[in-house]
C-alpha positions as CSV (number, residue, x, y, z in Angstrom):
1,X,5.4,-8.4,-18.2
2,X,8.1,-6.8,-16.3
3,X,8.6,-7.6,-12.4
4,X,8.1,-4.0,-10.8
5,X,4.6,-3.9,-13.0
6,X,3.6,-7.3,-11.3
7,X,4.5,-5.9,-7.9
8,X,2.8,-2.5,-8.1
9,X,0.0,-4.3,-8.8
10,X,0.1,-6.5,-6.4
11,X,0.9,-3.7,-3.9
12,X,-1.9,-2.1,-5.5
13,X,-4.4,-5.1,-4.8
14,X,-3.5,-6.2,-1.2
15,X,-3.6,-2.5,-0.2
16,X,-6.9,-1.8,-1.2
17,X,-7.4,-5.4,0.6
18,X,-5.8,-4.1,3.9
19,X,-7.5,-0.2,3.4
20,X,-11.2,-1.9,2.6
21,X,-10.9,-4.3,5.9
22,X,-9.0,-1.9,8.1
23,X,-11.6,0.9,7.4
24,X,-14.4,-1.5,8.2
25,X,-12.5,-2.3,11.8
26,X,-12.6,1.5,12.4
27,X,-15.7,1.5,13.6
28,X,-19.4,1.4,13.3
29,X,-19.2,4.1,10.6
30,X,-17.3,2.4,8.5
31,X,-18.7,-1.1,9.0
32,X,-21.1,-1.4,6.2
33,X,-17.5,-2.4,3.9
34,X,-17.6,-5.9,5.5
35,X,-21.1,-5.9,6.1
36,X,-20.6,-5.7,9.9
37,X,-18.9,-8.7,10.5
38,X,-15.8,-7.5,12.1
39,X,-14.6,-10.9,12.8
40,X,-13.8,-11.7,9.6
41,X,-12.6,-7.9,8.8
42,X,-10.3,-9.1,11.4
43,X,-8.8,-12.3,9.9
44,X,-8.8,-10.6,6.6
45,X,-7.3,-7.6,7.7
46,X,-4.4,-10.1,8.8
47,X,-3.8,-12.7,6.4
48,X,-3.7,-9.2,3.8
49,X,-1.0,-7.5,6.8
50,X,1.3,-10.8,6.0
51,X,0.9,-10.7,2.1
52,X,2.3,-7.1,2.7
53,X,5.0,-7.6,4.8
54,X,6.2,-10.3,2.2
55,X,5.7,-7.9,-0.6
56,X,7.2,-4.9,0.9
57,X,10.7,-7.7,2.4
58,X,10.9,-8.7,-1.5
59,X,10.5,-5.1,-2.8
60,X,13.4,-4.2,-0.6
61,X,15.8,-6.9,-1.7
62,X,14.7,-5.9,-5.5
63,X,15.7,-2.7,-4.9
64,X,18.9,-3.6,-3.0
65,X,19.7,-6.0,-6.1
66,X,19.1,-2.9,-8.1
67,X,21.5,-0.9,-6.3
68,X,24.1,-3.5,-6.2
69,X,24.8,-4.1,-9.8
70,X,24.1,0.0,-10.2
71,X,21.3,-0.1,-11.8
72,X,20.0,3.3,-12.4
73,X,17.3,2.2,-15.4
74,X,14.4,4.3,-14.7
75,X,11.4,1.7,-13.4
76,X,8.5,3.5,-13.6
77,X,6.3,1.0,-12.1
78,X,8.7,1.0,-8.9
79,X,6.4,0.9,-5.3
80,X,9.5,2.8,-3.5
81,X,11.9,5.4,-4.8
82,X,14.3,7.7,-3.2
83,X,12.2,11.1,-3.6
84,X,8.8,11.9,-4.2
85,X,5.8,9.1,-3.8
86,X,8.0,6.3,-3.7
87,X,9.6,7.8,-0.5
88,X,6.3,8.6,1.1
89,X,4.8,5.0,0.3
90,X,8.4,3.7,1.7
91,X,8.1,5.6,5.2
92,X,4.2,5.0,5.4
93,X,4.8,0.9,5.0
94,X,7.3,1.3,7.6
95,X,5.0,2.8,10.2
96,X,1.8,0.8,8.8
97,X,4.2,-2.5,9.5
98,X,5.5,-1.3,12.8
99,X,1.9,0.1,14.2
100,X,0.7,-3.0,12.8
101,X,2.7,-5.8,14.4
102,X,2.5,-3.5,18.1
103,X,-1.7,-3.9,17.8
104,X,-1.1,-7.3,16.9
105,X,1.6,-8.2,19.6
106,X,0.0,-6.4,23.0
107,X,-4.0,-6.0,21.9
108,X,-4.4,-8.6,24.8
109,X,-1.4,-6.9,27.5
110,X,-0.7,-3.1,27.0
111,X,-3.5,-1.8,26.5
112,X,-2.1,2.1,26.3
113,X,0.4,1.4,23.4
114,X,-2.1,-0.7,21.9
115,X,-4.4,1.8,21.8
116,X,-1.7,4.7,20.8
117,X,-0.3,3.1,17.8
118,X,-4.5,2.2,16.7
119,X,-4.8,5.9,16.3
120,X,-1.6,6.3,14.3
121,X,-2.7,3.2,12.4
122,X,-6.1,5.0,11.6
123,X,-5.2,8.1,10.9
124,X,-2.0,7.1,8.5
125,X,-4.8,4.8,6.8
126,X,-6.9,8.4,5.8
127,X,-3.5,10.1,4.8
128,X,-2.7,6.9,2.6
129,X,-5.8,6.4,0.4
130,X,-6.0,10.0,-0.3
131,X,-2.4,9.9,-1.4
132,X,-3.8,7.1,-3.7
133,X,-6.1,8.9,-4.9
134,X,-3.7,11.4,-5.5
135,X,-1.5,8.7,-7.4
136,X,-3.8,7.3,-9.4
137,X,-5.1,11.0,-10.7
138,X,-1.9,12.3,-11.0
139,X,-0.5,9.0,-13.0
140,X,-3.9,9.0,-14.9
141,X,-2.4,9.8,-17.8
142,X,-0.9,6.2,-18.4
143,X,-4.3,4.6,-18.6
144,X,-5.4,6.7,-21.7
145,X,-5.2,5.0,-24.6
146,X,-2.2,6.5,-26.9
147,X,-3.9,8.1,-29.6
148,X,-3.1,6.9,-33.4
149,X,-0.6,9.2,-35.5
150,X,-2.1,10.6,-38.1
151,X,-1.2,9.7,-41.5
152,X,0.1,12.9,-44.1
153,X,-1.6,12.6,-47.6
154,X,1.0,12.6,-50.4
């Protein structure tokens, strides 16, 4: 299995993870995902954040290896590129990671920036899982099963 398969994936997997327990945070509408227990959203929501941090650090130094020894291979299973959805999952990590560590840092102290980057938070969350729906329709193609080749009579 090649490496950039493994980590869209993975990307795949602890995003859902982070979308599923975020969404349930968002409020009583959305609570029904983790059965109400908010708590444990919480520490879930968290432990998922860190995974994705990790991820997105080792995705970057892939892609700075990549552009080191000038490799321009096309990697279709990439999680960031320089156009297109790769750039648009790229900027949206960047904010989900900086919104993320403010509500993290000053949930308990500053309660107005807390409460400003929430709403960013939330409302990039809604913009990225329809872009992933979006993804996964428009790359649905891949999934299909290659059909066999047809044999001419002789």
């Amino acid at each position: 299995m090649k490496f950039d398969f493994i980590l869209h994936w993975l990307w795949a997997l602890v995003f859902s993870i982070l979308a599923l327990s975020g969404i349930a945070m968002a409020g009583a509408k959305y609570g029904w995902v983790m059965q109400y227990d908010i708590a444990t959203a919480d520490i879930v929501h968290r432990l998922a954040a860190v995974v994705y941090v990790l991820l997105t650090l080792i995705v970057i130094i892939y892609e700075i290896i990549r552009i080191l020894r000038r490799d321009r291979t096309k990697k279709p299973w990439l999680v960031f590129g320089p156009s297109g959805y790769g750039l648009f999952t790229f900027i949206t990590t960047l904010i989900f990671i900086i919104t993320g560590a403010v509500i993290w840092l000053f949930m308990d102290s500053n309660h107005a920036a807390t409460a400003f980057t929430m709403w960013i938070h939330e409302k990039l969350t809604y913009l990225a899982v329809a872009s992933v729906i979006w993804h996964i329709y428009m790359k649905s193609h891949a999934l299909k099963w290659p059909k066999k080749k047809e044999r001419k009579a002789r």
